[in-house]
DRENPA-3360 file (N, C-alpha, C; in nm, 2 decimals, always signed):
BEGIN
1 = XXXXXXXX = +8.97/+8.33/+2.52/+8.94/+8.21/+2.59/+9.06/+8.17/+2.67 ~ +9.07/+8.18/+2.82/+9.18/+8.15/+2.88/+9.19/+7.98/+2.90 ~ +9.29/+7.98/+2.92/+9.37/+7.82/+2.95/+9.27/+7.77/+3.09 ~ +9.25/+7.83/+3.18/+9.17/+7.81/+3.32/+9.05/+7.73/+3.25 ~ +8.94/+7.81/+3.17/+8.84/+7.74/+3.14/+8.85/+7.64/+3.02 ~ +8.95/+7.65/+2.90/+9.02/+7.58/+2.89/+9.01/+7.39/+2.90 ~ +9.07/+7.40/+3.06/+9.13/+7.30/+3.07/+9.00/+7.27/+3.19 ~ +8.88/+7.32/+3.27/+8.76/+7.29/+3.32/+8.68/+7.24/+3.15;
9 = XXXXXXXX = +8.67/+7.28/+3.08/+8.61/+7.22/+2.92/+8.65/+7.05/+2.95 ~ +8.80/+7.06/+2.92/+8.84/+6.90/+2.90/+8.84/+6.86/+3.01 ~ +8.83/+6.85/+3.16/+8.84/+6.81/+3.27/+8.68/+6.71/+3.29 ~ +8.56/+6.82/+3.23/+8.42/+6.81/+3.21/+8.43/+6.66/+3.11 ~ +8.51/+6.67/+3.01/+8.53/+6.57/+2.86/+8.53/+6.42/+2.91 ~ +8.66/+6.47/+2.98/+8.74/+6.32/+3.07/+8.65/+6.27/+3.16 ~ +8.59/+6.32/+3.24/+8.55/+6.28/+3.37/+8.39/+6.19/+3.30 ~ +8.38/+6.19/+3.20/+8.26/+6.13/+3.12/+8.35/+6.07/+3.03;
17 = XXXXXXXX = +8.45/+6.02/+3.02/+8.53/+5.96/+2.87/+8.49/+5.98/+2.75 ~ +8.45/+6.12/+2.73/+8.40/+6.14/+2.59/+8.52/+6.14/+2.48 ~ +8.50/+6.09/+2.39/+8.58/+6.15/+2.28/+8.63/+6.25/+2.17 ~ +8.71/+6.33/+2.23/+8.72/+6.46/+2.19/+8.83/+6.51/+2.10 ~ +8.85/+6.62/+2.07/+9.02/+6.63/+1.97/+9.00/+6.78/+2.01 ~ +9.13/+6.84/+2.04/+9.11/+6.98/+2.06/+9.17/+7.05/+1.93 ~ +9.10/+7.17/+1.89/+9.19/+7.20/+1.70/+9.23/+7.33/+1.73 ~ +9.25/+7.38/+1.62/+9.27/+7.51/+1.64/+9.44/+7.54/+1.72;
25 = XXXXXXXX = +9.41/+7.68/+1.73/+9.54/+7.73/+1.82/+9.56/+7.68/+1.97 ~ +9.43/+7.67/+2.03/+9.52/+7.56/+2.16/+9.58/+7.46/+2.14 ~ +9.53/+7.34/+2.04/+9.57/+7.26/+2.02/+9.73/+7.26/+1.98 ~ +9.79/+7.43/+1.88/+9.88/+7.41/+1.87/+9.94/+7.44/+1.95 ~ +9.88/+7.56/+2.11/+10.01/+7.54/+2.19/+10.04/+7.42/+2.25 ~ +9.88/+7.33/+2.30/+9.93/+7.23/+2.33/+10.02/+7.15/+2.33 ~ +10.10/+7.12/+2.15/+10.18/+7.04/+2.11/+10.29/+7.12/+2.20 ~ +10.32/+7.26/+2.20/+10.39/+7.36/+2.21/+10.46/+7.31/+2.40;
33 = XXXXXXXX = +10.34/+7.27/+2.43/+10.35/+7.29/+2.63/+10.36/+7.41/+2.67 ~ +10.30/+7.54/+2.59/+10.28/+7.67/+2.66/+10.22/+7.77/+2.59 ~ +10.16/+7.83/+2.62/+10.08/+7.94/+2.55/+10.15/+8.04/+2.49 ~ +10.15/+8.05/+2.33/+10.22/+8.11/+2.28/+10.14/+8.24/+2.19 ~ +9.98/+8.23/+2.23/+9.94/+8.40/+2.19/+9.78/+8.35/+2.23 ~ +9.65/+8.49/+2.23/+9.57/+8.50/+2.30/+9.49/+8.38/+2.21 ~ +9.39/+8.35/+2.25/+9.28/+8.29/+2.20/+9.15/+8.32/+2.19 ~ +9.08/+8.33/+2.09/+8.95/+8.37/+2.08/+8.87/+8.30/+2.12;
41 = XXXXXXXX = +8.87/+8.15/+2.12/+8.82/+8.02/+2.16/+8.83/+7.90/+2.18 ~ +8.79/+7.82/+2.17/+8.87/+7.66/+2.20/+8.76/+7.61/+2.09 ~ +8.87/+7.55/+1.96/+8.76/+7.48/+1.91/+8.84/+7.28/+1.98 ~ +8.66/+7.24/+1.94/+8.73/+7.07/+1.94/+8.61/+7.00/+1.90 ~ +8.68/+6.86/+1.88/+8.57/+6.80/+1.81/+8.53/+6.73/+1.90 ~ +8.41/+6.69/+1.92/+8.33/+6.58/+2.04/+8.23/+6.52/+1.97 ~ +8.22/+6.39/+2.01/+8.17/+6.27/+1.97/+8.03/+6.34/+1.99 ~ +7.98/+6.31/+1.88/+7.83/+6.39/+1.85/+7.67/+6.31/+1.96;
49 = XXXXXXXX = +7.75/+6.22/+2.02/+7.60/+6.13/+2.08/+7.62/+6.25/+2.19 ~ +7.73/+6.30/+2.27/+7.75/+6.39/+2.35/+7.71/+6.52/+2.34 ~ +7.71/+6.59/+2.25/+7.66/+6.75/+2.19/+7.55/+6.81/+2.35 ~ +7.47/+6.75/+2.30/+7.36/+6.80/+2.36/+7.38/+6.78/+2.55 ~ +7.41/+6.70/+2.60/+7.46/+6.68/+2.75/+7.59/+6.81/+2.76 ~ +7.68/+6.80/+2.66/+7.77/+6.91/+2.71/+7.70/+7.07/+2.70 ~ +7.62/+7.10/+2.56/+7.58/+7.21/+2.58/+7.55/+7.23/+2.71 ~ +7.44/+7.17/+2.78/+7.32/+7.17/+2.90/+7.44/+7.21/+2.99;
57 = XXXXXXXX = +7.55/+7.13/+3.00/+7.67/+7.17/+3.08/+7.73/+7.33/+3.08 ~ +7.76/+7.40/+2.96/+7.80/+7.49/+2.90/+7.70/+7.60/+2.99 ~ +7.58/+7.57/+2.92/+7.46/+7.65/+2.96/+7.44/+7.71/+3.11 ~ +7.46/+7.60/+3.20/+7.49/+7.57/+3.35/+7.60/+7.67/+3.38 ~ +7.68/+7.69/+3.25/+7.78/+7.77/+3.32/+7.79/+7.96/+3.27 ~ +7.68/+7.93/+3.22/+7.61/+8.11/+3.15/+7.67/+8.11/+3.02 ~ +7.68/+8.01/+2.99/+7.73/+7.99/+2.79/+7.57/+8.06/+2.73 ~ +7.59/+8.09/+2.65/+7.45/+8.08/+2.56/+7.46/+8.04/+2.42;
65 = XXXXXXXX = +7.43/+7.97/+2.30/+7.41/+7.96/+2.21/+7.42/+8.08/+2.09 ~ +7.51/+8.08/+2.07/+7.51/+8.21/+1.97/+7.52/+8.13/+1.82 ~ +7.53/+8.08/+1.73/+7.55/+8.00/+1.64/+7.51/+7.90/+1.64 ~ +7.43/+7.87/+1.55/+7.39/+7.69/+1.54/+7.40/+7.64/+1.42 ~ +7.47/+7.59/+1.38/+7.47/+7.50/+1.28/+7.46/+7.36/+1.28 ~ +7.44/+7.29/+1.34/+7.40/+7.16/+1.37/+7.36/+7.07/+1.24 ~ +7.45/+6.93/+1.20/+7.52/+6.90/+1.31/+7.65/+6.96/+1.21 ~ +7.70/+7.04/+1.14/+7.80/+7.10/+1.14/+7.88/+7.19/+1.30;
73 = XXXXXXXX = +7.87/+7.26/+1.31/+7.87/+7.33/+1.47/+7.79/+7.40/+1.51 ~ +7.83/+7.41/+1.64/+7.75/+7.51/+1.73/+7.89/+7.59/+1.84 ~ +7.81/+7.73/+1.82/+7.91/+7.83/+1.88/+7.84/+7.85/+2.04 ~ +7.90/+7.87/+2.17/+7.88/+7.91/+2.27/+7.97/+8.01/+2.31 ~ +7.86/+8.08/+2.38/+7.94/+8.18/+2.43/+7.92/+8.28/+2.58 ~ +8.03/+8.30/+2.66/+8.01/+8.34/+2.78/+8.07/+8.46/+2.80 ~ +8.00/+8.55/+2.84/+8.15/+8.66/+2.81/+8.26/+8.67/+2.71 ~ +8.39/+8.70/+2.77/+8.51/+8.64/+2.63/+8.54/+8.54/+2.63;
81 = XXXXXXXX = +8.48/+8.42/+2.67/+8.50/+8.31/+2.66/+8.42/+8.25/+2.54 ~ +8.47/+8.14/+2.45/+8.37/+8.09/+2.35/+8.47/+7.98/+2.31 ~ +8.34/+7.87/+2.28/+8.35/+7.74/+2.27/+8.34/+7.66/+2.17 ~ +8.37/+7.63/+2.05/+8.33/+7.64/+1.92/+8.36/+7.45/+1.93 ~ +8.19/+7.38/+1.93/+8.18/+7.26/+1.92/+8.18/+7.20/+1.75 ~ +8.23/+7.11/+1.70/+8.23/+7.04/+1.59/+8.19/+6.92/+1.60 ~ +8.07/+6.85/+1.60/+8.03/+6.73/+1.64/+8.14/+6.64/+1.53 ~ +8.13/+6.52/+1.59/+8.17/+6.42/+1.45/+8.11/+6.28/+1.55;
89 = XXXXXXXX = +8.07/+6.19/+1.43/+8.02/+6.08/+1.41/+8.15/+5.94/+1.40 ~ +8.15/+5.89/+1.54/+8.24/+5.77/+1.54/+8.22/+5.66/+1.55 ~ +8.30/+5.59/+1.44/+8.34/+5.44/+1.44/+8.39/+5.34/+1.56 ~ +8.34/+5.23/+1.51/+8.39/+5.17/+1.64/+8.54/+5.18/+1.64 ~ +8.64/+5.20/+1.55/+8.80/+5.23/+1.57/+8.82/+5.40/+1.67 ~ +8.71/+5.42/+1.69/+8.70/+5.56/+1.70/+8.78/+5.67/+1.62 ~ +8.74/+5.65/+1.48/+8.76/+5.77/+1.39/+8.65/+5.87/+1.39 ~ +8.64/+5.95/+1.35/+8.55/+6.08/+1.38/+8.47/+6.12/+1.24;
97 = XXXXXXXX = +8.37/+6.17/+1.18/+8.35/+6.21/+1.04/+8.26/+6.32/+1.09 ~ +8.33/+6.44/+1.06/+8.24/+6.56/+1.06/+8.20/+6.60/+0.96 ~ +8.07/+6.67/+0.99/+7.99/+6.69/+0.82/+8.04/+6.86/+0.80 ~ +8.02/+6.88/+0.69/+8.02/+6.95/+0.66/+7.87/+7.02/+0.58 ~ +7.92/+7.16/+0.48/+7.76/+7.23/+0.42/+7.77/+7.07/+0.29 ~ +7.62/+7.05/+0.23/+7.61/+6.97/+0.21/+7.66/+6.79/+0.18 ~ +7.68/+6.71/+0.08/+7.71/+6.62/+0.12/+7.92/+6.65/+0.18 ~ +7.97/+6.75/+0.22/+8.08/+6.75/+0.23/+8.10/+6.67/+0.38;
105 = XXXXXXXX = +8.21/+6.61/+0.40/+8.28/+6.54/+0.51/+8.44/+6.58/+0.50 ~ +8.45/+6.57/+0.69/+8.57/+6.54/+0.73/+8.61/+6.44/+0.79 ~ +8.74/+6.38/+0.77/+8.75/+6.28/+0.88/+8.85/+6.34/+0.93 ~ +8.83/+6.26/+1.05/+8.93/+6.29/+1.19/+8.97/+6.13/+1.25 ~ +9.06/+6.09/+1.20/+9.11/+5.97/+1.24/+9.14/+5.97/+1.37 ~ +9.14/+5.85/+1.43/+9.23/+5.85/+1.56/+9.34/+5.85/+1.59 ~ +9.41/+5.81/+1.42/+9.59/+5.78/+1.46/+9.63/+5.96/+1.40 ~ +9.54/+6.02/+1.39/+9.58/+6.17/+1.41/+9.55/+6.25/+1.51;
113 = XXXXXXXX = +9.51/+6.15/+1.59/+9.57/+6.27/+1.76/+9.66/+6.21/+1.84 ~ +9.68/+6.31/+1.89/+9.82/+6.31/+1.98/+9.79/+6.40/+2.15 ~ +9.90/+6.41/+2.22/+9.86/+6.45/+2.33/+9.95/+6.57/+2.33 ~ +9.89/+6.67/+2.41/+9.97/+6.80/+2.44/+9.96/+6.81/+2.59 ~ +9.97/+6.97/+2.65/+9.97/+6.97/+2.73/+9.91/+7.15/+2.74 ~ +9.83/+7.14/+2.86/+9.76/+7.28/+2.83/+9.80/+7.29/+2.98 ~ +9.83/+7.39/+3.08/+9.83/+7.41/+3.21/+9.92/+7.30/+3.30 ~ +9.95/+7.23/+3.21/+10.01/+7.07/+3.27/+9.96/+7.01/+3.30;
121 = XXXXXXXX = +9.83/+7.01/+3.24/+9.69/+6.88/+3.20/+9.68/+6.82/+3.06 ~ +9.75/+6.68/+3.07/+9.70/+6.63/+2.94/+9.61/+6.70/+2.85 ~ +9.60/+6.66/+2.69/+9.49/+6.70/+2.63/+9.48/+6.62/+2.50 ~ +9.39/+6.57/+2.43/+9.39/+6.49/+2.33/+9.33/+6.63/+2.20 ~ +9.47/+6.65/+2.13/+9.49/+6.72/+2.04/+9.48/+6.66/+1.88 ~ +9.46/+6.70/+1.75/+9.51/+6.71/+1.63/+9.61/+6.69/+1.64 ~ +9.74/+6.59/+1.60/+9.86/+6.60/+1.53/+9.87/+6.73/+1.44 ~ +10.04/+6.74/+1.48/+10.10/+6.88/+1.44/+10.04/+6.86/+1.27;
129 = XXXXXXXX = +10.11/+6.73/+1.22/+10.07/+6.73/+1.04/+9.92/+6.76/+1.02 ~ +9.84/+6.66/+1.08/+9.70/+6.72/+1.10/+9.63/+6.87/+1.12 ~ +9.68/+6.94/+1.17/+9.64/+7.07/+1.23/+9.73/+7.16/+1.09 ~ +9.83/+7.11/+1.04/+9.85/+7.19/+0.91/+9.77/+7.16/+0.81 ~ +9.70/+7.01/+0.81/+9.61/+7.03/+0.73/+9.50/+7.09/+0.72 ~ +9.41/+7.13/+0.87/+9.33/+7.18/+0.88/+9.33/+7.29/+0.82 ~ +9.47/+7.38/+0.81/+9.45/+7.52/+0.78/+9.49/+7.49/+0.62 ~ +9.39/+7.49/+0.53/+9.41/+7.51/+0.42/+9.24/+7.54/+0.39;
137 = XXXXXXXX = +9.22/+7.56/+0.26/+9.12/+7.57/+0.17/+9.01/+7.71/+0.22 ~ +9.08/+7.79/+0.33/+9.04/+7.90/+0.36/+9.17/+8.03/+0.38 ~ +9.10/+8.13/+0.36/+9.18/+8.27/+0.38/+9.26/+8.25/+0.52 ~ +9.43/+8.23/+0.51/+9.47/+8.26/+0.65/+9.48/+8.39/+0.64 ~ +9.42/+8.38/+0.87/+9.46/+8.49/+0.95/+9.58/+8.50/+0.98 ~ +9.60/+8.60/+1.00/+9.76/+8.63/+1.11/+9.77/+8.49/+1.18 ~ +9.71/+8.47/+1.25/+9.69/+8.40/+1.36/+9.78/+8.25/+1.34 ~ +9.66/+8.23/+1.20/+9.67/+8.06/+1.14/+9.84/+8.08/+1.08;
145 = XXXXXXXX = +9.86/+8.19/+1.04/+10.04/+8.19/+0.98/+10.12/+8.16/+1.09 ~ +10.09/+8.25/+1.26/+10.17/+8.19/+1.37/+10.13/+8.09/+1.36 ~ +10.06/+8.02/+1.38/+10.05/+7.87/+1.41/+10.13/+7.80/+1.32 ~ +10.06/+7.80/+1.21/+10.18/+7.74/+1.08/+10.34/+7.76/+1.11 ~ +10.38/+7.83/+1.14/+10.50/+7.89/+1.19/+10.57/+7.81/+1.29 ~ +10.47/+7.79/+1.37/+10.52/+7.70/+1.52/+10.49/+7.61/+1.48 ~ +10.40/+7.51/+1.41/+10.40/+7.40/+1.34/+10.54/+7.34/+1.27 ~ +10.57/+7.40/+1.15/+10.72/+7.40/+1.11/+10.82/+7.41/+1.22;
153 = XXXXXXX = +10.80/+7.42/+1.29/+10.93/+7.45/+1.35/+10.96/+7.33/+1.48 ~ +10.84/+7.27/+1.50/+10.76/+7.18/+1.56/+10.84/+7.04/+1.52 ~ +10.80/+7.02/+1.35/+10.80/+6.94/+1.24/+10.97/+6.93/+1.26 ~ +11.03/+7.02/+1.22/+11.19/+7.03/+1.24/+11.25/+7.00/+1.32 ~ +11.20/+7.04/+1.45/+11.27/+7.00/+1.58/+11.24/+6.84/+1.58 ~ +11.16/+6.78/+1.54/+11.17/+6.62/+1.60/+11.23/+6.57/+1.44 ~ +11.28/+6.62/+1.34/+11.33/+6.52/+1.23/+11.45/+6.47/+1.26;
% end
């Protein structure tokens, strides 16, 4: 998933004021302000009244639906590009609550995002602490260890 489409995803976000959180490894280069390895996909969370207008959007752009979990997620995909949507359910503070496989939940606060930068386009990201939280309670990849890596190091540089 390059930075180009990327940052046409959140351009699409803004220009409707949806409320979004980007996770994953963009998110961490975001904090980062530069791309620091490839990406498989863009995950992010979007305010779930939106889901379905963005797919139609997606679609429009030769995505197809490959994964449905709803309303856990839904996977899109375009070539090597892929889109990995996490609806969540928000409060009027605009906190986020994504479901999970049965009664499980997540929350996604609002005073846990923060802003990065992807291409030198704003982006409303996970906090660094946040995004280390996300990686737990599953098998890490290589990947999630870089990330954790630049996380820490992240964490250090502003103490």
């Amino acid at each position: 998933m390059d930075a180009d489409e990327v940052v046409r995803v959140i351009d699409w976000l803004d220009e409707r004021s949806v409320v979004y959180q980007v996770n994953g490894g963009w998110a961490v280069d975001a904090l980062l302000g530069s791309q620091s390895r490839t990406h498989g996909d863009l995950d992010i969370f979007v305010d779930a009244t939106e889901i379905e207008t963005l797919i139609a959007w997606l679609s429009g752009r030769r995505y197809e639906v490959v994964e449905d979990w709803r309303p856990i997620r839904v996977e899109l995909r375009s070539d090597d590009r892929v889109v990995d949507i996490h609806p969540m359910e928000l409060d009027a503070a605009g906190d986020g609550v994504q479901r999970g496989f049965g009664d499980e939940t997540f929350a996604h606060r609002a005073r846990d995002r923060a802003v990065g930068m992807i291409r030198g386009r704003p982006v409303v990201v996970a906090s660094a602490a946040r995004l280390v939280e996300l990686r737990s309670g599953y098998e890490l990849r290589p990947e999630d260890h870089h990330d954790l890596e630049l996380l820490r190091d992240l964490g250090e540089g502003r103490g």
